[in-house]
C-alpha positions in Angstrom: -47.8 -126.8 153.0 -51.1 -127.8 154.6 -49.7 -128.7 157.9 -47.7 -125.7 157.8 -51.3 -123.8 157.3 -52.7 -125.5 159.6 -49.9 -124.7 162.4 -50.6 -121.1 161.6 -53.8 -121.2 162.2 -53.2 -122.6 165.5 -50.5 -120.4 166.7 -52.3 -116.8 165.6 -55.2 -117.5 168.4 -52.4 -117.8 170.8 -49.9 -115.5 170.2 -52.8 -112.8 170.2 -53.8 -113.9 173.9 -50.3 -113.9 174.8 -50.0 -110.6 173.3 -52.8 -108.8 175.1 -50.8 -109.9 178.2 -47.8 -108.1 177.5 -47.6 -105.1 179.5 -48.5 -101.9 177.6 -45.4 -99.4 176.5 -45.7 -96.1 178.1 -46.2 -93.9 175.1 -46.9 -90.8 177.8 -44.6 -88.2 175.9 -41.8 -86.4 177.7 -42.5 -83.0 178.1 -39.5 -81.7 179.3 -38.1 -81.5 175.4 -39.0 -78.6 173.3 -39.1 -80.4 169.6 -40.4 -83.8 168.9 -41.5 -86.0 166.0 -44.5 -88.3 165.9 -43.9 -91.9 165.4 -46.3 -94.3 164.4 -46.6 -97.5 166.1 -48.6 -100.8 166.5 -50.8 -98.9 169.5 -51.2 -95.9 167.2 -47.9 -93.8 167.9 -45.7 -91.6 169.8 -44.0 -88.1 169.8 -40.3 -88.9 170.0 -38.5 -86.3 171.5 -35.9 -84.5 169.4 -32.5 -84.9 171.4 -30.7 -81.6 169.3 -33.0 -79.4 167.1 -32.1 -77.3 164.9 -30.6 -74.2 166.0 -31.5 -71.7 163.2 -31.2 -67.8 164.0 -33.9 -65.8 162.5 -30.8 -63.2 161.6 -29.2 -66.1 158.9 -32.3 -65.5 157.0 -31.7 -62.6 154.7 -33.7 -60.8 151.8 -37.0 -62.4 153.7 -38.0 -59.4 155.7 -41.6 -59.1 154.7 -41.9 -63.2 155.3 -40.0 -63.3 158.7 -42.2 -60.0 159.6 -45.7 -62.1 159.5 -44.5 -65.4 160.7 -42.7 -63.3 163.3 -45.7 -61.6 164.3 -48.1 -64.4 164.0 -46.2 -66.6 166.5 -46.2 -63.6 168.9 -49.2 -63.6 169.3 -50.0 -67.7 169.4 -47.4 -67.7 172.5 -49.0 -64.5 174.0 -52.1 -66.4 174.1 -53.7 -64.1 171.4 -55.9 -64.8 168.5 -53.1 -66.7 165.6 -53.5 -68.0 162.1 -52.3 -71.5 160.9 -49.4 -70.6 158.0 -48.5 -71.7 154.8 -45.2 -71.2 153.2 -45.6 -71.9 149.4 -43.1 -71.3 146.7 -39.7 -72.2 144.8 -37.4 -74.7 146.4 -34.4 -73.5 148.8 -35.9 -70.4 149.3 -36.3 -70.4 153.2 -39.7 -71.7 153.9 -38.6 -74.4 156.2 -35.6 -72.8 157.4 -38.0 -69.7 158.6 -40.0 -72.0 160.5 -37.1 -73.7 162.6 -36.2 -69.9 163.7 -39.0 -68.7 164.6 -39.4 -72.1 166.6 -36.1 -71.3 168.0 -37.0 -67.5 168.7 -39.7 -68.4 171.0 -38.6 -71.6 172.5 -37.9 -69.9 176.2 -41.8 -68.3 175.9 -43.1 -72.1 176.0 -43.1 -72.6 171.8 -43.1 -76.5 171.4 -42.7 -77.6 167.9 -44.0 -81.2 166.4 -42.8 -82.1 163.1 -45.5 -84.6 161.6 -44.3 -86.4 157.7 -47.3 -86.2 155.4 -47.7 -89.9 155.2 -48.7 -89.6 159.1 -50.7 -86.7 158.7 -53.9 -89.3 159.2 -53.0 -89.5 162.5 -53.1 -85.7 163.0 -56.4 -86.2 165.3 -54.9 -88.0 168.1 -51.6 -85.9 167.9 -54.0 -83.2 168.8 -55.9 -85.0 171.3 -52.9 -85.2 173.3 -52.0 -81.5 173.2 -54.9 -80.2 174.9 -55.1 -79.1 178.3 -51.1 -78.6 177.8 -49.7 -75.3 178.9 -47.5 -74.7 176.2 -47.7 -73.7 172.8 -47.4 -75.9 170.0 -46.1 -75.7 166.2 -47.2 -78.7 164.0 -44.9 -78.7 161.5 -45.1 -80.3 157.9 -42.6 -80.1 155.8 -43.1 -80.1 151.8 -46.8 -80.6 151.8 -48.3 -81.7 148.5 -51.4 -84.1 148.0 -52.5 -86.3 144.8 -56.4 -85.9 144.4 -57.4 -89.3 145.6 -54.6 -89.1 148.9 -56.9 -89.4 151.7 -54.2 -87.5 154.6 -55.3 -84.0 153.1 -58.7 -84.6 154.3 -57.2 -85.6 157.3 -55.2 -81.9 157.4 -58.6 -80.3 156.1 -60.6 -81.7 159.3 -57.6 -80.2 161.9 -57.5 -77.1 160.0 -61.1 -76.4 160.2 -63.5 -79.0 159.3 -64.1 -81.7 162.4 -67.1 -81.6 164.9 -63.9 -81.2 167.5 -63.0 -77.6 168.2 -59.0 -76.9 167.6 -57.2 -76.3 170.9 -56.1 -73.1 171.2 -52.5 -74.1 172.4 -52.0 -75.7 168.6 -51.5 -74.0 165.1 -50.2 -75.9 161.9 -47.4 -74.4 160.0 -46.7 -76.1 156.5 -44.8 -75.3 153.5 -45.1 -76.2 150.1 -43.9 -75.9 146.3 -47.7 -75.7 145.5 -50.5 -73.4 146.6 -52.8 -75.0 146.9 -51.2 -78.1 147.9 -52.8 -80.2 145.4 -51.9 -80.5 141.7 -53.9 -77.8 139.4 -54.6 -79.5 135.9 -56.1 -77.6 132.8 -58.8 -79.4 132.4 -60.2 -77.8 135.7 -60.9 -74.9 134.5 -63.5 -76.4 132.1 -65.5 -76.4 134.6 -65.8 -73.3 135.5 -69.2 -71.8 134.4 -71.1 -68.3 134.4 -74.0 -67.6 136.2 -75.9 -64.3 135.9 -72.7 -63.0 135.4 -71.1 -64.1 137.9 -68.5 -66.9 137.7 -68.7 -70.0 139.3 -65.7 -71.8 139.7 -65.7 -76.3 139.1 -66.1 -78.5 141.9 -62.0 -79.5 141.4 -60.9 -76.4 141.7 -63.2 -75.9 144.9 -62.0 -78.4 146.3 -58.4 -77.8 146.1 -58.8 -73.8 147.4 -61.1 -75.5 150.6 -57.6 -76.8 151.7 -55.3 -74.1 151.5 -58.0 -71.6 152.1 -58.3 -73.1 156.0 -54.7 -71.5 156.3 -55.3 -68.4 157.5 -52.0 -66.4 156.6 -50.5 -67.4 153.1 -46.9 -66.2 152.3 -45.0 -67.1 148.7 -41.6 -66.8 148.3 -39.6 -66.3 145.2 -36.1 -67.1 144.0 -33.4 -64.5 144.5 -32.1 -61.9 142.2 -28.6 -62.3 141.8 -27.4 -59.6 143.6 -29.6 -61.0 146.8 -28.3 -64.2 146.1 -24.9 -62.7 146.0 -25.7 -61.0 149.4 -26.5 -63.9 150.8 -23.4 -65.8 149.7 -21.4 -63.1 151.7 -23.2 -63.5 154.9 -22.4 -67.4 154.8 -18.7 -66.7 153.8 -18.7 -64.2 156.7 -20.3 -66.8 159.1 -17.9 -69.6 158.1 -14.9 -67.1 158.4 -13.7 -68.4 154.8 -12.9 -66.1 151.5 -15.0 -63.0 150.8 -17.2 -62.4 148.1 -15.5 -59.4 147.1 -12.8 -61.3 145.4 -14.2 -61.6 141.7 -12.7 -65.2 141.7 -15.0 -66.1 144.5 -18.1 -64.1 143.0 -17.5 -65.8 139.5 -17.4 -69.5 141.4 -20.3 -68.3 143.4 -22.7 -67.4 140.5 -21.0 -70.2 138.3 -22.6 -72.4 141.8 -26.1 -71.6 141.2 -25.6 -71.8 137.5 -24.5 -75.4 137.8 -28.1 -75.9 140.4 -30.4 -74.0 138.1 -31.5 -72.0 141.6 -30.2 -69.2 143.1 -31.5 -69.3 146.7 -30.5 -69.5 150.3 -29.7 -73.1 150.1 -27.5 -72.9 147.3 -26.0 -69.8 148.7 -25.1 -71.1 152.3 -23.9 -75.1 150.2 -21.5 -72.5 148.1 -19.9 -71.1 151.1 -20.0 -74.3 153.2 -17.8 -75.7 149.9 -15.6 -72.9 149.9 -14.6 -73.0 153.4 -14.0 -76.7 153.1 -11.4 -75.8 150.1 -9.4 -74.0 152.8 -6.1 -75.3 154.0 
């Protein structure tokens, strides 16, 4: 074991000389893609371009009008070069939130949208995705999927600082679009409420909760979404049977399957609604 040791110690001084002479991977992204990820690597990381994206039409998203409305709108006027909030999609699970980002990616990809989906365990590196978006004449979506933070996690101050909380100015060709099941992102115990104290009167709200609203708060437009009644989810079921050119929801036996579906899930939502009709147009011979 000691001469093993001893080999190591050795070997490391020279494989790290031999390594600095290695030539250097050209991590210059390619530009000519319109989605990418980011990929961390051993000189920091990369955005990977994204070969087939999603193709989501903002029309397959039903009984979201109010939702698809604002984002809509929003984006219009981040690609028109126009003042834009950063967005946060919060609520139930299945109920769109990622689904409505992808379209509205896909609405405005010809008007120079770029999207770049980041995973929350990279979102530390958000300041040198950044740094290599400005300057760039296109429009860019970071996109975080399924946001949520434990107290002591130290990427949501990394978020905090891109949202609005570094020295560095945003670029004005970036905006971050995020959903979550929580909203404020971070876990809300009881015990923060205690304390919450009055002052003259006026309430003063407990450094954990403070905290927690500082994040979401930097989001400047804020939409929740709900599960469906049954008769949108029901709707929505139709639409998918109509777009997979299977049964129709008219027959009862297909409405009773379809509501026995999202029994089964405990959700009624777009998800379960479009896996229902996906199912059902397998069945067929």
């Amino acid at each position: 074991m000691d001469e093993l040791n001893q080999f190591l110690r050795r070997a490391l001084p020279l494989l790290e000389r031999l390594e600095k002479l290695l030539p250097v991977a050209d991590d210059t992204p390619d530009w000519s893609h319109t989605a990418y990820r980011w990929r961390p690597n051993r000189d920091g990381g990369r955005l990977q371009p994204v070969a087939h994206p999603h193709q989501v039409r903002i029309d397959d998203l039903l009984c979201l009008d109010a939702q698809k409305a604002e984002v809509m709108r929003n984006t219009e006027q981040f690609v028109r070069g126009r003042p834009a909030n950063n967005v946060l999609l919060w609520g139930s699970r299945g109920t769109g939130k990622s689904t409505l980002i992808k379209a509205v990616f896909n609405a405005f990809t010809e008007q120079g949208l770029r999207l770049i989906e980041v995973d929350k365990a990279h979102l530390t590196d958000l300041a040198d995705i950044v740094a290599q978006l400005h300057g760039r004449p296109e429009r860019f979506l970071i996109y975080c999927d399924d946001l949520s933070f434990e107290a002591d996690d130290p990427s949501y101050k990394a978020l905090k600082a891109v949202l609005e909380g570094s020295i560095s100015a945003p670029p004005d060709n970036v905006l971050i679009y995020a959903t979550s099941n929580r909203r404020h992102l971070l876990p809300e115990f009881h015990s923060d409420n205690a304390q919450a104290r009055v002052v003259d009167g006026e309430l003063h709200q407990g450094e954990a909760i403070e905290e927690k609203v500082s994040l979401s708060e930097r989001f400047g437009l804020w939409l929740s979404f709900y599960p469906f009644s049954q008769d949108q989810y029901l709707a929505v079921v139709d639409h998918w049977l109509t777009r997979q050119g299977s049964v129709s929801i008219t027959d009862p036996a297909v409405r009773a399957a379809a509501l026995q579906w999202a029994t089964q899930r405990g959700s009624r939502s777009g998800r379960v609604a479009r896996q229902f009709a996906i199912d059902q147009a397998g069945r067929q011979p």
